[in-house]
C-alpha positions in Angstrom: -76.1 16.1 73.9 -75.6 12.7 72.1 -78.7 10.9 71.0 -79.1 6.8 70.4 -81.5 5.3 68.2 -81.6 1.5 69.3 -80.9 -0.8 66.5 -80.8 2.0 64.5 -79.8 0.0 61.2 -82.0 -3.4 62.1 -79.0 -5.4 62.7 -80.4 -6.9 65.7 -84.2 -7.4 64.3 -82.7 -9.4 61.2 -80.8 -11.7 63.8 -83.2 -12.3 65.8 -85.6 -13.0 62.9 -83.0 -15.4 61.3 -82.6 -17.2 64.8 -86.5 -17.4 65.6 -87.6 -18.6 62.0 -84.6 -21.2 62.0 -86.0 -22.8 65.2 -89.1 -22.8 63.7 -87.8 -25.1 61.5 -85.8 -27.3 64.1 -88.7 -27.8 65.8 -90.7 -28.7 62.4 -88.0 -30.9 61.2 -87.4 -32.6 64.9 -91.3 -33.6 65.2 -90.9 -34.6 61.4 -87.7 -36.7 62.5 -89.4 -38.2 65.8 -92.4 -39.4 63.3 -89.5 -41.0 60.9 -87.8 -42.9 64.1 -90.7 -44.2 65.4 -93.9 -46.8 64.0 -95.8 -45.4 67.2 -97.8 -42.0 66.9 -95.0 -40.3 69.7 -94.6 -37.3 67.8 -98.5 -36.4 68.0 -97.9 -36.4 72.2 -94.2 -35.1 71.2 -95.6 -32.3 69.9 -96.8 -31.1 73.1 -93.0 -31.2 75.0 -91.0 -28.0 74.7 -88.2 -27.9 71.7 -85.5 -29.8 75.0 -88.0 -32.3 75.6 -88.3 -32.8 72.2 -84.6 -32.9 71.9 -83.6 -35.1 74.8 -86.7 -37.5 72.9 -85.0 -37.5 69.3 -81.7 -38.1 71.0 -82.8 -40.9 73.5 -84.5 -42.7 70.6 -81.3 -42.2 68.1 -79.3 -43.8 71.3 -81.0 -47.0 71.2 -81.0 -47.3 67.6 -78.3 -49.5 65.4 -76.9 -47.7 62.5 -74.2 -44.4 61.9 -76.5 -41.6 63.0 -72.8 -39.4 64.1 -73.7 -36.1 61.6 -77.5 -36.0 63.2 -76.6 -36.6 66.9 -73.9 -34.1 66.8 -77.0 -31.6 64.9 -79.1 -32.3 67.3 -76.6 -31.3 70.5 -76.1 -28.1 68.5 -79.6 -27.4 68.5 -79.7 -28.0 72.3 -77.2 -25.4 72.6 -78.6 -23.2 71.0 -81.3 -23.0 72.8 -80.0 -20.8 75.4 -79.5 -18.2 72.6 -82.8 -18.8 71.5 -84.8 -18.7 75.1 -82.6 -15.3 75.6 -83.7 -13.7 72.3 -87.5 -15.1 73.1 -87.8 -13.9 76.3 -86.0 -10.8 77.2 -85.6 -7.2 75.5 -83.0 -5.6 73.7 -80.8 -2.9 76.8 -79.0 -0.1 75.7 -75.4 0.6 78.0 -74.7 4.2 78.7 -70.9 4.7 79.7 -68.9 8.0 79.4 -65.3 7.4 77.7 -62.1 8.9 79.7 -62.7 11.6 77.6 -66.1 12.3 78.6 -68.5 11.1 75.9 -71.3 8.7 76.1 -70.7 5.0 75.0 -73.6 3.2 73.7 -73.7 -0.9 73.6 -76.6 -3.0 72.7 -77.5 -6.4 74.7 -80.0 -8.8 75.6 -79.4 -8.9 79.0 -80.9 -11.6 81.3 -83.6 -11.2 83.5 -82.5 -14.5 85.6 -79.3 -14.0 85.1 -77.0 -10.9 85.3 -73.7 -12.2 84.2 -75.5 -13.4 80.9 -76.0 -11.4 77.9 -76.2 -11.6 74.7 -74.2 -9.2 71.9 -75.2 -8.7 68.5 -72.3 -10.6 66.7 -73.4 -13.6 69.4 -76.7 -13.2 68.2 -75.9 -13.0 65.0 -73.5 -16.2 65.2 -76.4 -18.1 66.9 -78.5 -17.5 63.9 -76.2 -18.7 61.4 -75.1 -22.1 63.2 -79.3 -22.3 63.7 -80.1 -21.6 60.0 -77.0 -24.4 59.4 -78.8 -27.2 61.9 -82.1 -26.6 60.7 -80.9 -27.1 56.7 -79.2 -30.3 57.9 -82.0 -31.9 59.9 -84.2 -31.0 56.9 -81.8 -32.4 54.3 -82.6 -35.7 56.9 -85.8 -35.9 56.6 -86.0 -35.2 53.0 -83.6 -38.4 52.5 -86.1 -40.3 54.8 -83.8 -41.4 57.7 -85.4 -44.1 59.8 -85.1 -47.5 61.5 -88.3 -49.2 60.0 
């Protein structure tokens, strides 16, 4: 009988601790960001809105303001994206697929299936993808606030 050991080499715990810890930092450098854009105190109510709220804010505010802020829009719509990846890691489990080959052995895959939706899953090399382009948007918007972009 063939026996499975899920994540048996913790391929899919190091994604998914890359991927959680980089939107950590979004979200760090997006509040940090919404406090740098604006003389009011937003962020402090900011910081209650989920990480799209958060988003939509940053981008609505960048929008309306005069200056080349191309490089951090185009961040910040990868970071919305991401999100999807990110909600699916956060709130559903790792699944194990059994299959048997044509000739009659089991077939393992690993996924993060869904719960809301069954056509949507989630492989390891997505995850893993999602992870780096996360890790890439968070040094960016970081890089941003260190060089103290702002309109005041």
């Amino acid at each position: 009988m063939a026996t499975f050991t899920p994540d048996e080499h913790g391929h899919w715990v190091d994604g998914i601790g890359r991927l959680i810890f980089a939107f950590a930092g979004i979200e760090s450098a997006v509040l940090a960001l919404l406090q740098q854009f604006s003389l009011s105190k937003i962020h402090e109510t900011a910081a209650q809105l989920n990480l799209h709220s958060k988003l939509d804010l940053l981008l609505e505010i960048i929008g309306s303001t005069e200056g080349n802020f191309t490089a951090l829009t185009s961040s910040l719509q990868s970071a919305k994206r991401l999100t999807k990846q990110r909600n699916l890691v956060a709130h559903n489990r790792l699944a194990v697929g059994i299959c048997m080959s044509p000739d009659m052995k089991l077939q393992f895959r690993e996924f993060i299936p869904s719960k809301r939706n069954e056509n949507v899953e989630l492989t390891l090399k997505q995850l893993q993808d999602a992870a780096e382009k996360a890790h890439q948007v968070e040094r960016f918007l970081w890089s941003q606030v260190r060089n103290g972009v702002s309109v005041i």
